[in-house]
N, C-alpha and C positions, 0 to 999 in steps of 0.2 A: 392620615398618620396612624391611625387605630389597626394595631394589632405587629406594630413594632417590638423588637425585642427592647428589653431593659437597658439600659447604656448609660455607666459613671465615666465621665469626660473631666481629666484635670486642663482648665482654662490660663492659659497666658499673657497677661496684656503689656507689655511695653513700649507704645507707640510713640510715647511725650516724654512728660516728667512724675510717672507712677509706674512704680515696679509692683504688681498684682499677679495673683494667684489666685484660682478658686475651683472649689470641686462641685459639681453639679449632678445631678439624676436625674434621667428622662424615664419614663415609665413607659408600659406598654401603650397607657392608652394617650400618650405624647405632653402629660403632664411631668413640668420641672419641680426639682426640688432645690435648693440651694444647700449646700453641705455645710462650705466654709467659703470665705471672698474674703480676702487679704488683700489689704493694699498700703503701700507705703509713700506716703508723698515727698516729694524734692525741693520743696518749697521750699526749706531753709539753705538748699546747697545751691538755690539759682537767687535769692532774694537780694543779694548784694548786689545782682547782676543787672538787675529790673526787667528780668525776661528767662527765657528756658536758653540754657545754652548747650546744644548739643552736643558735646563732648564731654561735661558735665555729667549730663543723663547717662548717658550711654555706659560712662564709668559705675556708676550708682548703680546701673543694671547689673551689670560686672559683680559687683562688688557685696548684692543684696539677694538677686533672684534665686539661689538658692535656697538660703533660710525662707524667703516666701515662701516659696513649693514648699521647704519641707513643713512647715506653718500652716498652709493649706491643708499639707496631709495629714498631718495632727487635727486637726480642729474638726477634719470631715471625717474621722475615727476608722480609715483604712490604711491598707497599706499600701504603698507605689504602685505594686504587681495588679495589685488590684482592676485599674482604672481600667476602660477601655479602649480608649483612645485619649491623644493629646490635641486639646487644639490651641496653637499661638497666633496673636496677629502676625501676619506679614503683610501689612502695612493697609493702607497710607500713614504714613508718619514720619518720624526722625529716625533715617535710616541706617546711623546706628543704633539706636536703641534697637529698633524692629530687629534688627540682624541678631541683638544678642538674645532677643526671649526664642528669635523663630529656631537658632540657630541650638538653645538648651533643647527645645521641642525635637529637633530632628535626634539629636542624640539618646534623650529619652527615649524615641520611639523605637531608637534603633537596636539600643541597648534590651530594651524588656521588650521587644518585638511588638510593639501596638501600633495601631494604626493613627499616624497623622492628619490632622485638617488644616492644613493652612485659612485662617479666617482673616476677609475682611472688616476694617476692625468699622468702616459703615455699616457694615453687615450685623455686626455686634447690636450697635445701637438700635437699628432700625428691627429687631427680631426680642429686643428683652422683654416689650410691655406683650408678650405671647408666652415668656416665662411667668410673668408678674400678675396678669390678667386675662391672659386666655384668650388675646385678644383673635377675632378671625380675618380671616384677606378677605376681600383688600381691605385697606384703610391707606389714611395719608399719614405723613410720618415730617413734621418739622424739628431739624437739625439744629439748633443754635448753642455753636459752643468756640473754644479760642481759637478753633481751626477753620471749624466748617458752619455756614448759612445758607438754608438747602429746604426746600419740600422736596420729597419722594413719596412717588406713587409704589408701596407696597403691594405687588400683587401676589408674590408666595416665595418661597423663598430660593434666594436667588434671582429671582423676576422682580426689576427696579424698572422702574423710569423717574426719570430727574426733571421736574418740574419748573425749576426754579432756582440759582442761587444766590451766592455774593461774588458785586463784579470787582471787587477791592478786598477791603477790608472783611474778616468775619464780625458777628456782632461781642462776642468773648473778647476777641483783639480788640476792638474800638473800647468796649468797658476798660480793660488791659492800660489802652492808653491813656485814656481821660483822667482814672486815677493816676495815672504818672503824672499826667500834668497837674493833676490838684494837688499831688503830693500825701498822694492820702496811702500809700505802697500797697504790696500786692497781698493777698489776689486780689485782683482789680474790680471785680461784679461785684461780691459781697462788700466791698470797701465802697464801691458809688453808691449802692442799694442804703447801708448803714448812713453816709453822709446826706445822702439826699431826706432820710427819716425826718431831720430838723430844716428842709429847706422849703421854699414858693415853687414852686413848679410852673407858675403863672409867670416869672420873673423875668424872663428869657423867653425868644420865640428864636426855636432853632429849627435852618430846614429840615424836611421831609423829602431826601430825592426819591426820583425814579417814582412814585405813587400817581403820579398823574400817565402814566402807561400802564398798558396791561397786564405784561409779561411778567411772572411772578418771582423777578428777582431783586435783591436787595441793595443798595450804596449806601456804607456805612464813611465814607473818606471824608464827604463836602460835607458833612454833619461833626465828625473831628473836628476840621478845621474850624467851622461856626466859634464849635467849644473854645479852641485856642485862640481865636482871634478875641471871642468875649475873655478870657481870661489876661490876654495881653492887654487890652485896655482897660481894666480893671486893677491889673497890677501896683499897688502890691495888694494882695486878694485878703480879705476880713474873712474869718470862718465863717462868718453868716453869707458872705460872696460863695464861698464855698459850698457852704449844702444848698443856696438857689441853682448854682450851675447843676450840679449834679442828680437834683429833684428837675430841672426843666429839660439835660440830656434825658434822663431816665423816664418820663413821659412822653419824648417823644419817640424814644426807643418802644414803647408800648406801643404807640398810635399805629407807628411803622406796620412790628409784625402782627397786630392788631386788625389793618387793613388788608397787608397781602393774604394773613390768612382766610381774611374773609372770601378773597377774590378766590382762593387756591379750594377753599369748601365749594363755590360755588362750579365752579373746572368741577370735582369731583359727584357733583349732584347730577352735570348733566353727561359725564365722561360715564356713571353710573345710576341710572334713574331704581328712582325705590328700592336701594340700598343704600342699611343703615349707615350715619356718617360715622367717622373714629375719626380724630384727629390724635396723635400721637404726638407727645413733646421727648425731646430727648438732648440732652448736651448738660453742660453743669449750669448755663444762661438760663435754663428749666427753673432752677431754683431762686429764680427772681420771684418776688411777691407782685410785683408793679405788672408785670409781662401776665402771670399768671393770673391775676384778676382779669386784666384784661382778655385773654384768653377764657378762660371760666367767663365771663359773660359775654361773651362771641359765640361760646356754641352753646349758650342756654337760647340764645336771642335766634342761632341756626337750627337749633331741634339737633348739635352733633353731639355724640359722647367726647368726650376730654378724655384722653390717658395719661397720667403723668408716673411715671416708675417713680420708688423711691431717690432719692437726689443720691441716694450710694449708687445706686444704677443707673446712673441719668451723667456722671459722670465715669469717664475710663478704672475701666475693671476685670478684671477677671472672670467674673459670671459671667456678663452677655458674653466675652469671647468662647467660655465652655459652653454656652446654651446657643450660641449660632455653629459651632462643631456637631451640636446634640441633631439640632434641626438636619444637617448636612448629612450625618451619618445614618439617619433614619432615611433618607433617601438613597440612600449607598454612596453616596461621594466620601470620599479623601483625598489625601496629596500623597505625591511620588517624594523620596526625600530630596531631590535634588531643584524642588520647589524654592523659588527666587522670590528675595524680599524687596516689597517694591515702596517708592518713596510716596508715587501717587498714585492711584485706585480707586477709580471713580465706580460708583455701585453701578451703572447703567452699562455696561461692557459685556460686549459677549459671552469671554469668559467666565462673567458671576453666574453664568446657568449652571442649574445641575446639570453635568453630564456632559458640559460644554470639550 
């Protein structure tokens, strides 16, 4: 990457329920800078809903992504003209939203003649702790958030392979639901995390699918159900019922990605012999304490380094989408404007190659 030109990238993320903005610097020698990262959450316009409702969103985008950008562009002390490129997710996501950030991007681009990146917005994730920490390829990269439950083998950029995912539920969505059923409202992680603080975690013994095979994917559904079944015979549920369920999901949710990441470090040790381990976490599930101890002492116990981005970056935003454009344009890729927004996008696809 050393001895690329300079490149300010304004970043676009709209995939869910966050309209974001951010302006980014990549330097010659392929070091980021963060300008500005705007974002604005929808939480209060889907809360009634007890879930994201796509036309909702999409409106919100509508309705907000301007003042972001121009927010962005204040705060990162340039002008529009300035930047050098634009990069929006075009997706995976809520394929309205997607339409409307990729869909401001093409016009942007067109209008002040800069060049376009269409970004995957896994692509995002899997490239910010390279903003944050410099981190180098390969490493492995765990995904856990309301969409997606994933190892990826990061080998540079654009170069995925998908190790492992979720054959149901995400682990975001299963949190998602359990507080629905405890009645504890959204966001869902941070509400079972907080309830479970006052609970036994001993109290309950909830399955663990899929851990007695190998293959590094995850079943978060038969472990819901556990939940609800313990919940419906309990009914009507004592708050003290309530934070044991919630401390006894929430440890085994540990144990879980606890164990396949062990199995997924150890694929990486011998997929890569005598190179250093990285395990990279990334999704807004990152900001768990229970997952992350457990993590943290997985790869003290493996000799891996842990990278955790800050939890602004760890959930959807606008920086990893400018600093995966940063990385894309340092290699000379962009998009054509007639660039299609897509609902689903899996990192491991041909076309995620440079140059594909």
């Amino acid at each position: 990457m050393t001895g690329q030109a300079q490149a300010i990238i304004l970043g676009i993320e709209t995939s869910c329920d966050e309209t974001a903005a951010a302006v980014v610097m990549r330097d010659e020698s392929g070091h980021g800078t963060i300008r500005s990262n705007v974002i604005r959450s929808q939480l209060d316009e889907h809360a009634a809903f007890g879930g994201v409702v796509p036309e909702l969103a999409a409106r919100a985008h509508v309705e907000w992504l301007d003042h972001i950008i121009a927010q962005a562009i204040d705060e990162a002390g340039i002008a529009l003209e300035d930047v050098d490129a634009i990069a929006a997710t075009a997706g995976p996501g809520l394929i309205g939203g997607v339409l409307v950030g990729l869909t401001t991007a093409k016009a942007l681009a067109a209008s002040l003649g800069k060049r376009l990146i269409a970004v995957n917005h896994l692509e995002g994730h899997a490239l910010t702790a390279r903003l944050t920490d410099g981190v180098a390829f390969p490493y492995l990269m765990l995904l856990v958030s309301g969409g997606h439950s994933q190892f990826v083998l990061v080998r540079g950029v654009g170069d995925y392979e998908r190790w492992g995912g979720t054959i149901d539920d995400a682990l975001g969505e299963a949190f998602d639901k359990v507080a629905k059923l405890l009645s504890l409202g959204p966001p869902g992680g941070p509400a079972v995390e907080q309830a479970a603080k006052m609970g036994d975690p001993r109290r309950f013994k909830f399955p663990r699918p899929l851990l007695r095979e190998e293959r590094l994917d995850f079943s978060f559904s038969g472990l819901k159900t556990a939940v609800r079944l313990q919940a419906e015979a309990l009914a009507p549920l004592t708050d003290q019922d309530v934070a044991d369920i919630a401390a006894s999901f929430q440890d085994t949710v540990a144990a879980i990605v606890e164990t396949r990441s062990r199995q997924a470090l150890d694929r990486f040790s011998r997929a890569f012999p005598g190179q250093e381990m990285r395990l990279v976490v990334a999704g807004g599930v990152a900001a768990n304490r229970r997952i992350a101890a457990a993590l943290e002492n997985l790869c003290r116990e493996a000799g891996a380094q842990l990278v955790v981005p800050p939890i602004v970056l760890c959930t959807d935003n606008g920086a990893m989408v400018a600093w995966a454009g940063a990385e894309r344009l340092a290699l000379g890729a962009e998009s054509d404007l007639d660039v299609a927004a897509r609902p689903r996008w899996p990192l491991d696809t041909p076309d995620m190659k440079v140059g594909a």
